[in-house]
MIFI-564142 format. One record per atom (N, C-alpha, C, CB): residue in one letter; atom name; x, y, z. Coordinates in Angstrom, 3 decimals, m for minus. Atoms other than C-alpha are relative to their C-alpha. Glycine has a CB too. Layout:
% residues N
<rec romar="A" pator="CA" c1="X" c2="Y" c3="Z"/>
...
END
This chain:
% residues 80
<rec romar="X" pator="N" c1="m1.053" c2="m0.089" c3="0.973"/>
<rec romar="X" pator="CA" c1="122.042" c2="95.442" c3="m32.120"/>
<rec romar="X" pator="C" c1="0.439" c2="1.451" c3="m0.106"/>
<rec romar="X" pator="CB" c1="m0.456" c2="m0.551" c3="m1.363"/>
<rec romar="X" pator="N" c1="m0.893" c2="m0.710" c3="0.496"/>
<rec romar="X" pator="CA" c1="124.352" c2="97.948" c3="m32.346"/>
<rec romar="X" pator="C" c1="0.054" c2="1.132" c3="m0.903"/>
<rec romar="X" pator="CB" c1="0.523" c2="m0.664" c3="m0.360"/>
<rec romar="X" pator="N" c1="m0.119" c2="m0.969" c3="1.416"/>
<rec romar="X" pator="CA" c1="124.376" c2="100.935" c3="m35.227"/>
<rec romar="X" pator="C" c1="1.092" c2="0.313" c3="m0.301"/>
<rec romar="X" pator="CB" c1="m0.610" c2="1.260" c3="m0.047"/>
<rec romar="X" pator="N" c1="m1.076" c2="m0.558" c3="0.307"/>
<rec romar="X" pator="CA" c1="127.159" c2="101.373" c3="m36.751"/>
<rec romar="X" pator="C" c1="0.133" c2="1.192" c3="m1.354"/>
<rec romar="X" pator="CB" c1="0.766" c2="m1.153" c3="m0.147"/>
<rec romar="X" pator="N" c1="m0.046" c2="m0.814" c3="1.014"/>
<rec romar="X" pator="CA" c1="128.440" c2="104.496" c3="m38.885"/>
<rec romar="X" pator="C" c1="1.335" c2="0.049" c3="m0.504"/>
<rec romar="X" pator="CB" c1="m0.486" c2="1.211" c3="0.328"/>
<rec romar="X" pator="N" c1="m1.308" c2="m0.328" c3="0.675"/>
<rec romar="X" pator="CA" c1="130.734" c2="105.417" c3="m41.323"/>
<rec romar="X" pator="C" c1="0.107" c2="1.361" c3="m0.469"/>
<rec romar="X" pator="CB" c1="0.239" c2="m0.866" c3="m1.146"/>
<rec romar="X" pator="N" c1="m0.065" c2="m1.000" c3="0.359"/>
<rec romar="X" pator="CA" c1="131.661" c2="108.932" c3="m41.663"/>
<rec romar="X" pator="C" c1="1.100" c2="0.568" c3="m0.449"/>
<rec romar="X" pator="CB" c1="m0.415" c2="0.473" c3="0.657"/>
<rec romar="X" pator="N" c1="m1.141" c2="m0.618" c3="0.468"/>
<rec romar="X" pator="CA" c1="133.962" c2="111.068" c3="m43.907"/>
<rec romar="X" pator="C" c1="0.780" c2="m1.034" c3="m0.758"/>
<rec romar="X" pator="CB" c1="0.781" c2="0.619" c3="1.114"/>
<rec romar="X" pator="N" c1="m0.856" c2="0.569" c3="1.020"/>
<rec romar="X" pator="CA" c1="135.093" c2="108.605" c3="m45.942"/>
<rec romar="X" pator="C" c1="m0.999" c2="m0.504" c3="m1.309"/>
<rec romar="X" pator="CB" c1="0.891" c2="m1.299" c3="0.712"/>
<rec romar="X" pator="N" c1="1.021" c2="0.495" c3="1.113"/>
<rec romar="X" pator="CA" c1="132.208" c2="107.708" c3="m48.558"/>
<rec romar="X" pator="C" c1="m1.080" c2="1.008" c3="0.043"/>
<rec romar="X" pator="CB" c1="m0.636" c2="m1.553" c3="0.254"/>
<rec romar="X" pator="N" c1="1.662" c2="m0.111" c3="0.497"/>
<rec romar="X" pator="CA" c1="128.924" c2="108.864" c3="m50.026"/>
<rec romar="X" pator="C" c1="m0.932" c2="m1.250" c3="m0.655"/>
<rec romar="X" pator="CB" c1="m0.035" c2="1.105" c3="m1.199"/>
<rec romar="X" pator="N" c1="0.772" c2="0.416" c3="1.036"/>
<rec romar="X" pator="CA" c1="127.830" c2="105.980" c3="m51.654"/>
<rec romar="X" pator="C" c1="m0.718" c2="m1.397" c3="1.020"/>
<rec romar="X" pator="CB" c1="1.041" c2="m0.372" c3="m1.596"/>
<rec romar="X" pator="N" c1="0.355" c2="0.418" c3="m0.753"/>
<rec romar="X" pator="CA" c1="125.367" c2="103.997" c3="m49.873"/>
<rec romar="X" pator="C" c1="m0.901" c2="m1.740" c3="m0.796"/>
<rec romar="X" pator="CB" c1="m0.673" c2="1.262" c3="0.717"/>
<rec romar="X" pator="N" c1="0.647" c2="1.207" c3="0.607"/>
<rec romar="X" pator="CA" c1="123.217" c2="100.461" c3="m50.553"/>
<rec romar="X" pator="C" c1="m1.348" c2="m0.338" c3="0.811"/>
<rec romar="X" pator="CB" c1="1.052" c2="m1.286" c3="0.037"/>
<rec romar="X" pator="N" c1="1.349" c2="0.897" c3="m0.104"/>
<rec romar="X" pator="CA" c1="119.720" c2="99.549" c3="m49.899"/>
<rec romar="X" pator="C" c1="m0.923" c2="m1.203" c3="m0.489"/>
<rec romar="X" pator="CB" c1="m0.597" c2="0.583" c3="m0.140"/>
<rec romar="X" pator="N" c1="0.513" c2="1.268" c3="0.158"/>
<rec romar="X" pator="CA" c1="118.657" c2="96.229" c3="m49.678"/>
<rec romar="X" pator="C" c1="m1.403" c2="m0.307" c3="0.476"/>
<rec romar="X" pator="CB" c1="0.847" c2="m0.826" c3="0.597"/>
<rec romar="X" pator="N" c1="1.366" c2="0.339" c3="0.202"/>
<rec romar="X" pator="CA" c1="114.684" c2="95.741" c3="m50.311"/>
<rec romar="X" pator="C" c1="m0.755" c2="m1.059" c3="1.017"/>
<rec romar="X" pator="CB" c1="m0.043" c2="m0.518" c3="m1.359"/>
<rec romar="X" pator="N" c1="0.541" c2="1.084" c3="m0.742"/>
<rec romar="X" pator="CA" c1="113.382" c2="93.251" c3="m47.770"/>
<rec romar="X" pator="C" c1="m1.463" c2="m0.194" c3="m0.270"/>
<rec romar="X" pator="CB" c1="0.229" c2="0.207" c3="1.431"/>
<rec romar="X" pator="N" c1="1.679" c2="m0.153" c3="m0.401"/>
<rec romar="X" pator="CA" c1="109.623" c2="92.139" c3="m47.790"/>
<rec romar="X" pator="C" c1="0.062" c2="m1.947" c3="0.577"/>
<rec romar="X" pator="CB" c1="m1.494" c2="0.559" c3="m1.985"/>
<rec romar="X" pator="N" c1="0.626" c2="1.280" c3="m0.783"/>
<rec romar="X" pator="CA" c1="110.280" c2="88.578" c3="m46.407"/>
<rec romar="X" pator="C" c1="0.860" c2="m0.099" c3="0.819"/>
<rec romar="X" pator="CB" c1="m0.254" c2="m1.365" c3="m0.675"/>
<rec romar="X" pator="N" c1="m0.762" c2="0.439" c3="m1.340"/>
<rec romar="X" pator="CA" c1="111.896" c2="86.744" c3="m43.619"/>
<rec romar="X" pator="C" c1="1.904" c2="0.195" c3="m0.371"/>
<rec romar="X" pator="CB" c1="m0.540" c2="m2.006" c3="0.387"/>
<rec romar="X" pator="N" c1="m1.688" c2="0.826" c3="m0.249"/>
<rec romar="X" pator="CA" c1="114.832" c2="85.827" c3="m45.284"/>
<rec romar="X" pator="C" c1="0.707" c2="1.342" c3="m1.003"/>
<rec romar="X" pator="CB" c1="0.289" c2="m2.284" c3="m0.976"/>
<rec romar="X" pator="N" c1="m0.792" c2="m1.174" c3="m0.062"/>
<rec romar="X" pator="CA" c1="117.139" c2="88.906" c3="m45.588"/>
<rec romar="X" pator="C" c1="1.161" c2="m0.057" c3="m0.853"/>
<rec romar="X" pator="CB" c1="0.404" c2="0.263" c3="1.316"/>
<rec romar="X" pator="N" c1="m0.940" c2="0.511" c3="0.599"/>
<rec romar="X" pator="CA" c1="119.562" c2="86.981" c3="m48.006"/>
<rec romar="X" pator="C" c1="m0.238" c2="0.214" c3="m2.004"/>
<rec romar="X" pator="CB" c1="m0.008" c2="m1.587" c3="0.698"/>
<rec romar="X" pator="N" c1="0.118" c2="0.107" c3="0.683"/>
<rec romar="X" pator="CA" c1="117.735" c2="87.166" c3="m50.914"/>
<rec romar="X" pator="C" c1="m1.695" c2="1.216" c3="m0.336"/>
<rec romar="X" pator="CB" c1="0.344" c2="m1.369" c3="m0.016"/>
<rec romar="X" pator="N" c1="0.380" c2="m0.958" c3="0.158"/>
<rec romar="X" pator="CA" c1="116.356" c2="90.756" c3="m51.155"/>
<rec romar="X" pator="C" c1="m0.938" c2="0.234" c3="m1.742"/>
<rec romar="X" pator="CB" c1="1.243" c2="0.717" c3="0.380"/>
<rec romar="X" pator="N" c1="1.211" c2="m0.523" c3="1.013"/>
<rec romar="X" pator="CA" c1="113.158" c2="92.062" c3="m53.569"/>
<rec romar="X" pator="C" c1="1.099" c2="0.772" c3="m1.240"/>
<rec romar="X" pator="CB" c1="m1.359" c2="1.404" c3="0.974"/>
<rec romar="X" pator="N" c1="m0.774" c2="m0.324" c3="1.040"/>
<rec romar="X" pator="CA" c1="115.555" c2="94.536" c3="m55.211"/>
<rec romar="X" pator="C" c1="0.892" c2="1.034" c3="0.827"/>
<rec romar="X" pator="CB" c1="m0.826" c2="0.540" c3="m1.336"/>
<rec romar="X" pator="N" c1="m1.103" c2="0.302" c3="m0.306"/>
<rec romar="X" pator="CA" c1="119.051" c2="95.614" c3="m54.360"/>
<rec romar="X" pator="C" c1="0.236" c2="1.857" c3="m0.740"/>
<rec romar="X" pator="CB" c1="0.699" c2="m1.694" c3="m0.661"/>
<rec romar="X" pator="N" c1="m0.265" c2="m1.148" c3="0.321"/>
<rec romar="X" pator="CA" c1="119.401" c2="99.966" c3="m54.721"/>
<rec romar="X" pator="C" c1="1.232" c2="0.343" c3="0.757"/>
<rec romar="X" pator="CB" c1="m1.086" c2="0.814" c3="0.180"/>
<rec romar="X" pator="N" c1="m2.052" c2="m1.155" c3="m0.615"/>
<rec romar="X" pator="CA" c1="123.133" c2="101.909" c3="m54.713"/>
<rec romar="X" pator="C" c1="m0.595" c2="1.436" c3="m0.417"/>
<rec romar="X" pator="CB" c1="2.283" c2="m0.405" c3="m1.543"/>
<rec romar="X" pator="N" c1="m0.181" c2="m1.682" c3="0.135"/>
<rec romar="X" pator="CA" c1="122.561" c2="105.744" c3="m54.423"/>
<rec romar="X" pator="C" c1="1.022" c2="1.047" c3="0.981"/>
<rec romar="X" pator="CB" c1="m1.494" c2="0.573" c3="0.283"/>
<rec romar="X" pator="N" c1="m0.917" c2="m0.989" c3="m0.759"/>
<rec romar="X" pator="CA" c1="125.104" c2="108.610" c3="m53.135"/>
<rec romar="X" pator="C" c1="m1.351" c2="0.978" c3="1.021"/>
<rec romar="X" pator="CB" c1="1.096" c2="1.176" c3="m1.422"/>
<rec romar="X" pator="N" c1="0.579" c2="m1.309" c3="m0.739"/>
<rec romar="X" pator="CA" c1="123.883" c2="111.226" c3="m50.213"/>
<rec romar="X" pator="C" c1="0.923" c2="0.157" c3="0.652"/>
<rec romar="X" pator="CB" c1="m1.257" c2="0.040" c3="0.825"/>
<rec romar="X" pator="N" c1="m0.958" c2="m0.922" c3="m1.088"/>
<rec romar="X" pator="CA" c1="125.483" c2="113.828" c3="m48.264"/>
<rec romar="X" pator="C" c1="m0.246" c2="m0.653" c3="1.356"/>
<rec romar="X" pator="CB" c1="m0.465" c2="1.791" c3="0.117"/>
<rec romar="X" pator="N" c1="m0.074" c2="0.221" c3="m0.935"/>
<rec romar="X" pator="CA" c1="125.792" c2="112.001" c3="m45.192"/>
<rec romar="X" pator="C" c1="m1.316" c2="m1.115" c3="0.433"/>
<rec romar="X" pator="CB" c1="0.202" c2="1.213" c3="0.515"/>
<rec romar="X" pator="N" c1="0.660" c2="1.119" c3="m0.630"/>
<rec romar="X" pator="CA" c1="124.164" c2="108.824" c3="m43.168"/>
<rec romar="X" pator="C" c1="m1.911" c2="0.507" c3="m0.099"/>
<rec romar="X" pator="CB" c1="0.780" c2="m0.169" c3="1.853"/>
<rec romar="X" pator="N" c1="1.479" c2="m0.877" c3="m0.447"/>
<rec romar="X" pator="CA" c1="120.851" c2="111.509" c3="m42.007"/>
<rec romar="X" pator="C" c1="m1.077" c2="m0.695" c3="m1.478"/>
<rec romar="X" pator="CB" c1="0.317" c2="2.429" c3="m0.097"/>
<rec romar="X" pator="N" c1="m0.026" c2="m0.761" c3="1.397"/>
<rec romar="X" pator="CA" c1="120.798" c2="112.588" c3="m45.525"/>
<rec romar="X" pator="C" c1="m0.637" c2="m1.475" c3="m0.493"/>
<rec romar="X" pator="CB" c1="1.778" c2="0.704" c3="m0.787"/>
<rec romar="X" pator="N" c1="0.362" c2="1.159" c3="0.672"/>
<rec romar="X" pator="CA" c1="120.428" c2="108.723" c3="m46.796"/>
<rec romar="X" pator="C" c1="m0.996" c2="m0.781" c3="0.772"/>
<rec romar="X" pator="CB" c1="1.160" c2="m0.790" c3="m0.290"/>
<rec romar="X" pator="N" c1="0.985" c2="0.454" c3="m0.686"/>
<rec romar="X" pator="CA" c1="118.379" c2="107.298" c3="m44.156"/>
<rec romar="X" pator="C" c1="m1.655" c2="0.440" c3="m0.391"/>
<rec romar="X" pator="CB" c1="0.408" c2="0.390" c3="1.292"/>
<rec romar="X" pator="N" c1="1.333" c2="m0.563" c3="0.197"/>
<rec romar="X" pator="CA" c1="115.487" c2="109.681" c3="m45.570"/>
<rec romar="X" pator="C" c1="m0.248" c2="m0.369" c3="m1.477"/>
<rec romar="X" pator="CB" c1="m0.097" c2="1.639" c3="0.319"/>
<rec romar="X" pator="N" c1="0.399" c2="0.209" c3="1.136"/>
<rec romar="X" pator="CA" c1="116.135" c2="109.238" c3="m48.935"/>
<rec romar="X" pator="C" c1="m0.237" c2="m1.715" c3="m0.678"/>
<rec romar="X" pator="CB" c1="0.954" c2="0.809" c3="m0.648"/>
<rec romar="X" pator="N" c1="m0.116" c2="1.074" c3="m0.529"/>
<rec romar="X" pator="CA" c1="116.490" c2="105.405" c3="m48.182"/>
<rec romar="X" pator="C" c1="m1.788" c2="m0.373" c3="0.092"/>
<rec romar="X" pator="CB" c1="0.976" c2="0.149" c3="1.397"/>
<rec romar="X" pator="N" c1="1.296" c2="m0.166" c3="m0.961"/>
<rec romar="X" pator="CA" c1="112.613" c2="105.828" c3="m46.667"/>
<rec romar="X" pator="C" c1="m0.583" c2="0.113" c3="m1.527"/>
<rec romar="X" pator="CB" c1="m0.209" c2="1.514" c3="1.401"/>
<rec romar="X" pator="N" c1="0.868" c2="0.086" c3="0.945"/>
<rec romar="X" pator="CA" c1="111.251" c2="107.392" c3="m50.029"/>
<rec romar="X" pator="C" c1="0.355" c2="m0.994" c3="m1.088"/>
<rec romar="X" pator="CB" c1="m0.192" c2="1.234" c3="m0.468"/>
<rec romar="X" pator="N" c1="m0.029" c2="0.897" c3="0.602"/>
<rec romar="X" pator="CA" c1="112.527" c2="105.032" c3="m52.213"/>
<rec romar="X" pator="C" c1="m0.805" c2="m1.087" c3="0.444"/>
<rec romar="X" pator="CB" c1="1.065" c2="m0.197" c3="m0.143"/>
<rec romar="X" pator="N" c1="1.110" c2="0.998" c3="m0.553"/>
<rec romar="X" pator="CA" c1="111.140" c2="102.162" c3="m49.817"/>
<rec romar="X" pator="C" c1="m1.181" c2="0.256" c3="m0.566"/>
<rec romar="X" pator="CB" c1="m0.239" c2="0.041" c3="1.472"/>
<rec romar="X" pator="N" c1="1.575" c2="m0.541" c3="0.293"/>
<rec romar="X" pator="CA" c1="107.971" c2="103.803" c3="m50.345"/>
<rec romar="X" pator="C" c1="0.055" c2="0.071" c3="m1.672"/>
<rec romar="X" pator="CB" c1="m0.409" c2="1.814" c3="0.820"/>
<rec romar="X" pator="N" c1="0.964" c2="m0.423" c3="1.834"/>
<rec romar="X" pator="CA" c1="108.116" c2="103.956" c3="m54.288"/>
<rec romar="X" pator="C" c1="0.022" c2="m1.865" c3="m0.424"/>
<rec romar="X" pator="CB" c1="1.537" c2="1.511" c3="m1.854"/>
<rec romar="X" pator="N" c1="0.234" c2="1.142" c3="0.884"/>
<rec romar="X" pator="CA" c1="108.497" c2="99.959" c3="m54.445"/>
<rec romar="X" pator="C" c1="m1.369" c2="m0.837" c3="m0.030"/>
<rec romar="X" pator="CB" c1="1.018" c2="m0.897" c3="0.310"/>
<rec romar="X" pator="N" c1="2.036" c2="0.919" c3="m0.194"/>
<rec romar="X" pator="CA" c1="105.084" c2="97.914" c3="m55.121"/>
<rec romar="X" pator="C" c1="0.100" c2="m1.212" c3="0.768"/>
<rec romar="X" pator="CB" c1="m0.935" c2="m0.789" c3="m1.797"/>
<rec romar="X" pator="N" c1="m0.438" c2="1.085" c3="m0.806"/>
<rec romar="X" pator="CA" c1="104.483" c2="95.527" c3="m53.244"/>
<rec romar="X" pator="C" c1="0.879" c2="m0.370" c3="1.014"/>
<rec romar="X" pator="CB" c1="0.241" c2="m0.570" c3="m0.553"/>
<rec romar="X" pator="N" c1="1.180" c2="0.181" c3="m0.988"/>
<rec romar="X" pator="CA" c1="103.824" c2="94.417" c3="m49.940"/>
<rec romar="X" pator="C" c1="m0.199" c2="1.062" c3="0.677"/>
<rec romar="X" pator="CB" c1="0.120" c2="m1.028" c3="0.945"/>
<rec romar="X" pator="N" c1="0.297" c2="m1.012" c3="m1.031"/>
<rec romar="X" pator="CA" c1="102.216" c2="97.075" c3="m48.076"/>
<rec romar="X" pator="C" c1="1.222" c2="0.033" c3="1.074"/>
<rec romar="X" pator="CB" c1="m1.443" c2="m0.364" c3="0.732"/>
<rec romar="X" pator="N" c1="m0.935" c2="0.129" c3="m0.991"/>
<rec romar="X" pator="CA" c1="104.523" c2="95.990" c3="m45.216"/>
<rec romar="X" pator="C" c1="1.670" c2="m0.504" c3="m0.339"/>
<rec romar="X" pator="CB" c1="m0.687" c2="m0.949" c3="0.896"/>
<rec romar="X" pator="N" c1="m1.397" c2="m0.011" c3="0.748"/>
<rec romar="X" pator="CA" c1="108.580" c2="96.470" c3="m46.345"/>
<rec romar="X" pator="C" c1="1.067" c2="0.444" c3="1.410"/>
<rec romar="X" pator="CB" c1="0.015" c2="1.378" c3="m1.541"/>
<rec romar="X" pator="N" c1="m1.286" c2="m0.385" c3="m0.518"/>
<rec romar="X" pator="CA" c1="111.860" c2="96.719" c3="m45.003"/>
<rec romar="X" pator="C" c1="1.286" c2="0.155" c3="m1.270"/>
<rec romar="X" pator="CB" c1="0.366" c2="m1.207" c3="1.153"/>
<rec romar="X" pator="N" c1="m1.163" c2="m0.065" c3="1.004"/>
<rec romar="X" pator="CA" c1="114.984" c2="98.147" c3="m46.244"/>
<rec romar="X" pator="C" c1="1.021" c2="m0.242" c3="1.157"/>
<rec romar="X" pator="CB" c1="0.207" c2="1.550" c3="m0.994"/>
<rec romar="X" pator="N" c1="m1.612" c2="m0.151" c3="m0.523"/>
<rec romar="X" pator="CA" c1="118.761" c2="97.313" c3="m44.980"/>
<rec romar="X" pator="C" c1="1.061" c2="0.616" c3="m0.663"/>
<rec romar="X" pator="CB" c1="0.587" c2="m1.195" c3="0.170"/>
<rec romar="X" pator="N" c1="m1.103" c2="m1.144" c3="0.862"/>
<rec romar="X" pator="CA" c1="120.930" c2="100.211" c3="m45.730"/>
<rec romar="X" pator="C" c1="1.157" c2="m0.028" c3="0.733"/>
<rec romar="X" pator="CB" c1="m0.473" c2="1.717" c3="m0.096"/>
<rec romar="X" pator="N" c1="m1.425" c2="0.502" c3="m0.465"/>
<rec romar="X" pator="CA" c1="124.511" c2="100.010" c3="m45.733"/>
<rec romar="X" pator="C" c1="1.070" c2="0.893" c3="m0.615"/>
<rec romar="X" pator="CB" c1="0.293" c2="m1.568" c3="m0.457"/>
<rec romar="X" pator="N" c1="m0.616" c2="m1.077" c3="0.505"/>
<rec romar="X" pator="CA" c1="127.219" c2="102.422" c3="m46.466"/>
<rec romar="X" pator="C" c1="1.628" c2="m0.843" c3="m0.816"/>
<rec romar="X" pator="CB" c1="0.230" c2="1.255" c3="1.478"/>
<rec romar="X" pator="N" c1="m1.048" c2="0.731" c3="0.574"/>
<rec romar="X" pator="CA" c1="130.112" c2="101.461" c3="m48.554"/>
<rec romar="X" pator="C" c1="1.289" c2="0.529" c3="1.172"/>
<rec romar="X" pator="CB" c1="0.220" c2="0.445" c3="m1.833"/>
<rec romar="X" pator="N" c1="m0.546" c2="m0.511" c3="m0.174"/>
<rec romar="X" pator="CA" c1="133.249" c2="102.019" c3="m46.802"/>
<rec romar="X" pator="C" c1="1.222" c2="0.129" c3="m0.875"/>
<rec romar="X" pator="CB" c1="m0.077" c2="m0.183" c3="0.895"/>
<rec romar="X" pator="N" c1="m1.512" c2="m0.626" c3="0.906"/>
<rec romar="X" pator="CA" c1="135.754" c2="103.107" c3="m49.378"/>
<rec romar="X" pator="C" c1="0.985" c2="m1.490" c3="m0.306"/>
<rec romar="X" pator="CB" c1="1.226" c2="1.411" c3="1.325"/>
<rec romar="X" pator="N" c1="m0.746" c2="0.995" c3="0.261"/>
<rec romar="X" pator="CA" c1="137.365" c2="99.313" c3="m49.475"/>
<rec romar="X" pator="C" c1="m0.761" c2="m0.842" c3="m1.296"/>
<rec romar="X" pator="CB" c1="0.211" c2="m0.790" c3="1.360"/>
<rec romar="X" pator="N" c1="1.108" c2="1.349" c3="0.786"/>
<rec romar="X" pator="CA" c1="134.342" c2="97.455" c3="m51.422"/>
<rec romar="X" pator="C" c1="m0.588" c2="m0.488" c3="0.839"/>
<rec romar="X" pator="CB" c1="0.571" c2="m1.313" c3="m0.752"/>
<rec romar="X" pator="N" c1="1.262" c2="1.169" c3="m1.078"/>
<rec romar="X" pator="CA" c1="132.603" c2="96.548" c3="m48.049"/>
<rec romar="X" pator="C" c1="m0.719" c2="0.889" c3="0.513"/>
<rec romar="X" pator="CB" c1="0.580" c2="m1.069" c3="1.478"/>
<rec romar="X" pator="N" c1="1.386" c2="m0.167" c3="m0.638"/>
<rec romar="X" pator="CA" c1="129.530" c2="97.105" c3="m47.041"/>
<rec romar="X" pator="C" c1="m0.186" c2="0.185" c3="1.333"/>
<rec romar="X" pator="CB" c1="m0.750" c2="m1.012" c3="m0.228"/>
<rec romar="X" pator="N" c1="0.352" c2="0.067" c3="m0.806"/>
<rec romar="X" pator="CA" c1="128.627" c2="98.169" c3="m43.957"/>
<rec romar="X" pator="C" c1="m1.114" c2="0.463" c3="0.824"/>
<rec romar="X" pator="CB" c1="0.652" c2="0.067" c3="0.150"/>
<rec romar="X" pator="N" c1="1.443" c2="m0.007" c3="m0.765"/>
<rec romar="X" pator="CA" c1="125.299" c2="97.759" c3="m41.752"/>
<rec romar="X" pator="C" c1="m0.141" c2="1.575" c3="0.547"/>
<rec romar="X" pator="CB" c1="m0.043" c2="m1.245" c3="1.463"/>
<rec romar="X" pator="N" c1="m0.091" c2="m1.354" c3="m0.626"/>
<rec romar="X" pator="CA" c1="123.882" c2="101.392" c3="m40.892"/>
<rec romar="X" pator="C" c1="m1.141" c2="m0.270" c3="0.856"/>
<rec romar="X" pator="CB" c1="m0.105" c2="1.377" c3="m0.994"/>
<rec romar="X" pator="N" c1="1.192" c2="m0.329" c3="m0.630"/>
<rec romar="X" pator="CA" c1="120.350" c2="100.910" c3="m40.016"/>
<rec romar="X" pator="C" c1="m1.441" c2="m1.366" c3="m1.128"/>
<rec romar="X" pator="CB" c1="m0.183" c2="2.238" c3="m0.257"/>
<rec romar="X" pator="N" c1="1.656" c2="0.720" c3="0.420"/>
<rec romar="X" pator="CA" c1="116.641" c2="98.985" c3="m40.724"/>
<rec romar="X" pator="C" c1="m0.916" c2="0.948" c3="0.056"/>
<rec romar="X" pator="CB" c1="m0.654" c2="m1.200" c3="1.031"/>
<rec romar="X" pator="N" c1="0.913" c2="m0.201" c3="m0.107"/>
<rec romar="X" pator="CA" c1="114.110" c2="100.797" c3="m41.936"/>
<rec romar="X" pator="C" c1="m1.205" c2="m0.784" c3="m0.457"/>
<rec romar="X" pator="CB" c1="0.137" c2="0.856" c3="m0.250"/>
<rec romar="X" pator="N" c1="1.436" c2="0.694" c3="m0.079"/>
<rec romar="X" pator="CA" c1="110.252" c2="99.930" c3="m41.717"/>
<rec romar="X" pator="C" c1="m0.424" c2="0.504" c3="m0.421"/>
<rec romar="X" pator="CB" c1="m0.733" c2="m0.294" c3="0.866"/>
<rec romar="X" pator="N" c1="0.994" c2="m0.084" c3="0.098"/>
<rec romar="X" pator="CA" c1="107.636" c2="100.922" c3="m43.320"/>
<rec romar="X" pator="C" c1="m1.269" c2="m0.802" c3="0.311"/>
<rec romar="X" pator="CB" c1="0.151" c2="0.229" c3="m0.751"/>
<rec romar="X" pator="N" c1="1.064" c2="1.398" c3="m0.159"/>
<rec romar="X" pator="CA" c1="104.774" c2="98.833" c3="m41.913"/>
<rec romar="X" pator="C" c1="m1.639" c2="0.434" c3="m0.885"/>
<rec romar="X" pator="CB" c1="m0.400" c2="m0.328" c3="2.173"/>
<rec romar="X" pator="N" c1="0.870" c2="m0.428" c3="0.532"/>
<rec romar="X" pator="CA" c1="101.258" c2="99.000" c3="m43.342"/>
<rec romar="X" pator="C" c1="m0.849" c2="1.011" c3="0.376"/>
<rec romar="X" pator="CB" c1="m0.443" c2="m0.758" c3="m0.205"/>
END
């Protein structure tokens, strides 16, 4: 799959909580601004890491693009 970015037109990004299969119906559902994709991908990471529960997490972060839509940047992992 693909990565797609969005640059120069937003800061405001979305992380979607994963810890099970089904990717539809996310643990819990974070909007925060960063200077750039990098910039959110890390801060993306420590958040992951501050939620409880399950040792083994995923987040799907997604950048707004300036319309109201969402778009796919990246999967991160934390595994156990």
């Amino acid at each position: 799959m693909a990565t797609t970015y969005v640059t120069d037109t937003t800061d405001e990004y979305r992380l979607d909580v994963v810890t099970e299969p089904e990717l539809d119906d996310p643990q819990a559902v974070i909007y925060f601004t960063a200077n750039g994709v990098d910039t959110a991908e890390r801060q993306a990471q420590r958040m992951l890491a501050a939620v409880n529960d399950p040792a083994d997490r995923y987040g799907e972060l997604y950048v707004h693009d300036g319309d109201g839509t969402a778009v796919y940047c990246d999967t991160i992992h934390l595994p156990t």
